[in-house]
C-alpha atoms as an extended CHARMM CRD file, in Angstrom:
* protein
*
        98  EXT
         1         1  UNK       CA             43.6270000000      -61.5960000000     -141.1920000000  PROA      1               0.0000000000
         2         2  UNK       CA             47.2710000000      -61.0550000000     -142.4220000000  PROA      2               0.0000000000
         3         3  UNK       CA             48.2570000000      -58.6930000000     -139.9030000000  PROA      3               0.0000000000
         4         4  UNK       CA             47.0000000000      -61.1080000000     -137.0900000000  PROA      4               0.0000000000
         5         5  UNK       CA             49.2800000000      -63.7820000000     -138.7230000000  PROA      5               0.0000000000
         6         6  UNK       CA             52.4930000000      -62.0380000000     -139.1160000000  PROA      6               0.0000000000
         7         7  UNK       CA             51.6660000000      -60.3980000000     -135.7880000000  PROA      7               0.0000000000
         8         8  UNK       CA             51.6200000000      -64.0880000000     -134.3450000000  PROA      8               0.0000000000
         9         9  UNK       CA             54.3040000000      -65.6480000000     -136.3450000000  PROA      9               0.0000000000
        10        10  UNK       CA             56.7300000000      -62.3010000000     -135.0660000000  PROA      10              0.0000000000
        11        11  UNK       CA             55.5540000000      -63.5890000000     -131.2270000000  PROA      11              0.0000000000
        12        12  UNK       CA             53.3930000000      -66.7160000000     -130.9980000000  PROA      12              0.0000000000
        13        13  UNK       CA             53.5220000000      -66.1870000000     -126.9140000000  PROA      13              0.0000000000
        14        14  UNK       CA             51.9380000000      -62.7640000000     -127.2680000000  PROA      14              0.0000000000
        15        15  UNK       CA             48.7760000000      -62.1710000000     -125.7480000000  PROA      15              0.0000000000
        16        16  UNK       CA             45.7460000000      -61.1170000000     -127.5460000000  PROA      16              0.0000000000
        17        17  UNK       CA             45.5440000000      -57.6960000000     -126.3230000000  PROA      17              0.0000000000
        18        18  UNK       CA             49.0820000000      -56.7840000000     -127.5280000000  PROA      18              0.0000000000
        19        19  UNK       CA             48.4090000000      -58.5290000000     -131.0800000000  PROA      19              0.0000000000
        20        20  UNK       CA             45.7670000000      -56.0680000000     -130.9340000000  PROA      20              0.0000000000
        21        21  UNK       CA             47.2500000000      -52.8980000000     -130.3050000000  PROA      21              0.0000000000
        22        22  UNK       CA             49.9320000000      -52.9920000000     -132.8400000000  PROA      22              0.0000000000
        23        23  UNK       CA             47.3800000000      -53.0070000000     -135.9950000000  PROA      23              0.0000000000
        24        24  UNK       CA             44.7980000000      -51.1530000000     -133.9200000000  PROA      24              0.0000000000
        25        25  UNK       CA             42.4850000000      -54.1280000000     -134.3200000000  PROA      25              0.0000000000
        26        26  UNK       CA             39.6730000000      -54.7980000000     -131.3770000000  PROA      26              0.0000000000
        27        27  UNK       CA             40.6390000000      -57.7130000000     -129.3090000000  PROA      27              0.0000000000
        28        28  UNK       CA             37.6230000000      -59.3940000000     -129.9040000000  PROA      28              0.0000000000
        29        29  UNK       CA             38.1790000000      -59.4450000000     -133.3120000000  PROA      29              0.0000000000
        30        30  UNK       CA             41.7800000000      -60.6270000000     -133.3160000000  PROA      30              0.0000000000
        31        31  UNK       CA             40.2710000000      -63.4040000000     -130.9510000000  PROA      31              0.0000000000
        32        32  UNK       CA             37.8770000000      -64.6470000000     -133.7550000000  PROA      32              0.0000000000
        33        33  UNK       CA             40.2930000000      -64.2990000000     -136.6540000000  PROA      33              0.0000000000
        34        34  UNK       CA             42.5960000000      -67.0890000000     -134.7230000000  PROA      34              0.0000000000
        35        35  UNK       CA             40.0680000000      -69.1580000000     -133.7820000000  PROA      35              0.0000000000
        36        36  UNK       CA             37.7360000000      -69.0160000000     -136.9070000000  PROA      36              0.0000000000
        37        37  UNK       CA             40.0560000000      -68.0640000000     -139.5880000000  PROA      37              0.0000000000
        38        38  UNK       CA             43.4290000000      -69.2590000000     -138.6160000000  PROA      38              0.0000000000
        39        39  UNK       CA             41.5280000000      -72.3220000000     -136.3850000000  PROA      39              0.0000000000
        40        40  UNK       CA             44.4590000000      -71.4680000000     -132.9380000000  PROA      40              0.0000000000
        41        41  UNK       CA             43.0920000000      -72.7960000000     -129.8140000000  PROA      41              0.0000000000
        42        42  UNK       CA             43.5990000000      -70.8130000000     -126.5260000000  PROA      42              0.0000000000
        43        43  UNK       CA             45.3950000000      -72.7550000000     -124.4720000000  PROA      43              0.0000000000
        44        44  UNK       CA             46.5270000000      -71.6630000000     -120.9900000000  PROA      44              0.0000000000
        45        45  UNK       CA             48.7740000000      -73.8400000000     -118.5290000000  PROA      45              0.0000000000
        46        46  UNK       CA             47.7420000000      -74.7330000000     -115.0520000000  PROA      46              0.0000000000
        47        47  UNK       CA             49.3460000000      -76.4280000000     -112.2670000000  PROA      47              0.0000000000
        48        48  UNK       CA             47.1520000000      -78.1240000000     -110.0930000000  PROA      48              0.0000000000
        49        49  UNK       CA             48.6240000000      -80.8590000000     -108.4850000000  PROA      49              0.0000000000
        50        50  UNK       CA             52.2460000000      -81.6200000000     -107.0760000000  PROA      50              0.0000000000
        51        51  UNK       CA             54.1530000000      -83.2870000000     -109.7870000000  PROA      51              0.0000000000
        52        52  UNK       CA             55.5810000000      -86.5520000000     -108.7850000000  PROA      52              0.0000000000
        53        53  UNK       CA             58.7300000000      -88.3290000000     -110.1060000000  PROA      53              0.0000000000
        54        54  UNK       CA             57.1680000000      -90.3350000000     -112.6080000000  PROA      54              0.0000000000
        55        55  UNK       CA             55.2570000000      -87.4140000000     -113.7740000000  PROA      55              0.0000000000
        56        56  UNK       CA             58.8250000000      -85.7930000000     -115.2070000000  PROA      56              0.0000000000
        57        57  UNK       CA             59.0910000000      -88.9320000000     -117.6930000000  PROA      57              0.0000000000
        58        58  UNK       CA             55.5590000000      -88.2700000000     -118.9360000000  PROA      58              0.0000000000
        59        59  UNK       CA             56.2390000000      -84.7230000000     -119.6630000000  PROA      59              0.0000000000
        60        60  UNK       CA             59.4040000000      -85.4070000000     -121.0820000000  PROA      60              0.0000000000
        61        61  UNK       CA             57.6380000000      -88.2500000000     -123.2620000000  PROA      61              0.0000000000
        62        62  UNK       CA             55.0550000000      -85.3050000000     -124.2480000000  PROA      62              0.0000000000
        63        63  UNK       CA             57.6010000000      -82.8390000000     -125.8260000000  PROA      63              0.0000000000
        64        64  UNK       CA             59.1840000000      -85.5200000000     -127.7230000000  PROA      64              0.0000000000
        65        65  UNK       CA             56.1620000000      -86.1400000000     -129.0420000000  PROA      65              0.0000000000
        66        66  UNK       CA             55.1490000000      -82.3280000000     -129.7860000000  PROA      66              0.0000000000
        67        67  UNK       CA             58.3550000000      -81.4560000000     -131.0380000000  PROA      67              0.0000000000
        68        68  UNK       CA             58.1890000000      -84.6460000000     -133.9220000000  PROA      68              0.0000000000
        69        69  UNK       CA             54.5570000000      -83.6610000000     -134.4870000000  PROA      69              0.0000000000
        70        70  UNK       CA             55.8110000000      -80.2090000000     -135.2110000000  PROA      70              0.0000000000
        71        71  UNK       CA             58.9670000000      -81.5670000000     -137.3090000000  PROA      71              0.0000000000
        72        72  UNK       CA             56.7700000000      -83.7360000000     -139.6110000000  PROA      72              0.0000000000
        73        73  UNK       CA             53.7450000000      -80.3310000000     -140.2650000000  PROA      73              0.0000000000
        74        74  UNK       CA             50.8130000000      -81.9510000000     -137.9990000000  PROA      74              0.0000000000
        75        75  UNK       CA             48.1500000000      -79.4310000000     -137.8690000000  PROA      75              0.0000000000
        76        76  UNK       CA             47.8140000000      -79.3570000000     -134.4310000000  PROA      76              0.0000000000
        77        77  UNK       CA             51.1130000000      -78.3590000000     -133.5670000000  PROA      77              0.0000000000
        78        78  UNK       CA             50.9710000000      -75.7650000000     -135.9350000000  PROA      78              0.0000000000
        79        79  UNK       CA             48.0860000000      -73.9340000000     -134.4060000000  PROA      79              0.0000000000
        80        80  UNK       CA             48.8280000000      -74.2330000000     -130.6930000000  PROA      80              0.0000000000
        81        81  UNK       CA             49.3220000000      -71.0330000000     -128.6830000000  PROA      81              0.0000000000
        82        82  UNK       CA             51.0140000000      -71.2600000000     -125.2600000000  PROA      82              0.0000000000
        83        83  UNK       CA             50.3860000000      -67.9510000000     -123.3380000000  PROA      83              0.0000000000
        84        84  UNK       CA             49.8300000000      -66.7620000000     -119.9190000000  PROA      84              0.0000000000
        85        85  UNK       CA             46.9080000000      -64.9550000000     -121.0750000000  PROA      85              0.0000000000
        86        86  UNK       CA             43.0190000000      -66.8320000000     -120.9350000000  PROA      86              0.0000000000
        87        87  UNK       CA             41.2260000000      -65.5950000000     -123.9040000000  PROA      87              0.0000000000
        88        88  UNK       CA             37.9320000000      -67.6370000000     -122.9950000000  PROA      88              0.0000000000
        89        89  UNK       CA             35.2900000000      -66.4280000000     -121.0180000000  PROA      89              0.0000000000
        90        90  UNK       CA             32.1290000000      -67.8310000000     -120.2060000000  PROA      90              0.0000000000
        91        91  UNK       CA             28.8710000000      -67.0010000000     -121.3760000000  PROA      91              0.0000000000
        92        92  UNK       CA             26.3150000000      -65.1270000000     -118.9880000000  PROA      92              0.0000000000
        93        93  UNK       CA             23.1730000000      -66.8720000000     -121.0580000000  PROA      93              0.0000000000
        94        94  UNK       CA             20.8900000000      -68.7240000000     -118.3930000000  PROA      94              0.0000000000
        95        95  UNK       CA             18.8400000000      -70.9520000000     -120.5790000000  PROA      95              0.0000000000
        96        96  UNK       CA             20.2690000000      -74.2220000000     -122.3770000000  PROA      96              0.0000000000
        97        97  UNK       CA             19.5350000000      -73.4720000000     -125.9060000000  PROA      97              0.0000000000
        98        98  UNK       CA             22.1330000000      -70.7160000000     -126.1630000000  PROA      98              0.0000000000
């Protein structure tokens, strides 16, 4: 579990599969040490719609809020991983009890 955090305090943009080659950890197992141990949520951007003027001030009003979120220790900030990478799959099961 240490290794996976200094890995991703060195690098928080790094992708799963290099956090996992420098310690020769599995992937998969780097993937459930951040999310159950160290509680980081994937996140991955998408664009998906043309952004509009008014859409610049929203954004802008979003970072300001991140950035004092991260200046006064919220959890949430603390734990969020921006990458290019998606680290979520979905599951192949058929039947709604899985």
């Amino acid at each position: 579990m240490e290794l996976v955090r200094q890995s991703f305090a060195r690098s928080s943009q790094k992708s799963t599969v290099r956090a996992s080659r420098e310690p020769g950890i599995p992937q998969k197992t780097v993937c459930n040490v951040l999310r159950r141990r160290l509680h980081f949520k994937p996140y991955r951007l998408q664009l998906l719609q043309h952004l509009t003027p008014a859409d610049y001030a929203h954004r802008f009003d979003f970072c300001i809020r991140m950035q004092q979120a991260m200046e006064d220790g919220d959890e949430l900030a603390e734990t969020l991983i921006f990458s290019y990478e998606a680290t979520s799959h979905l599951s192949q099961c058929e039947s709604v009890g899985c």
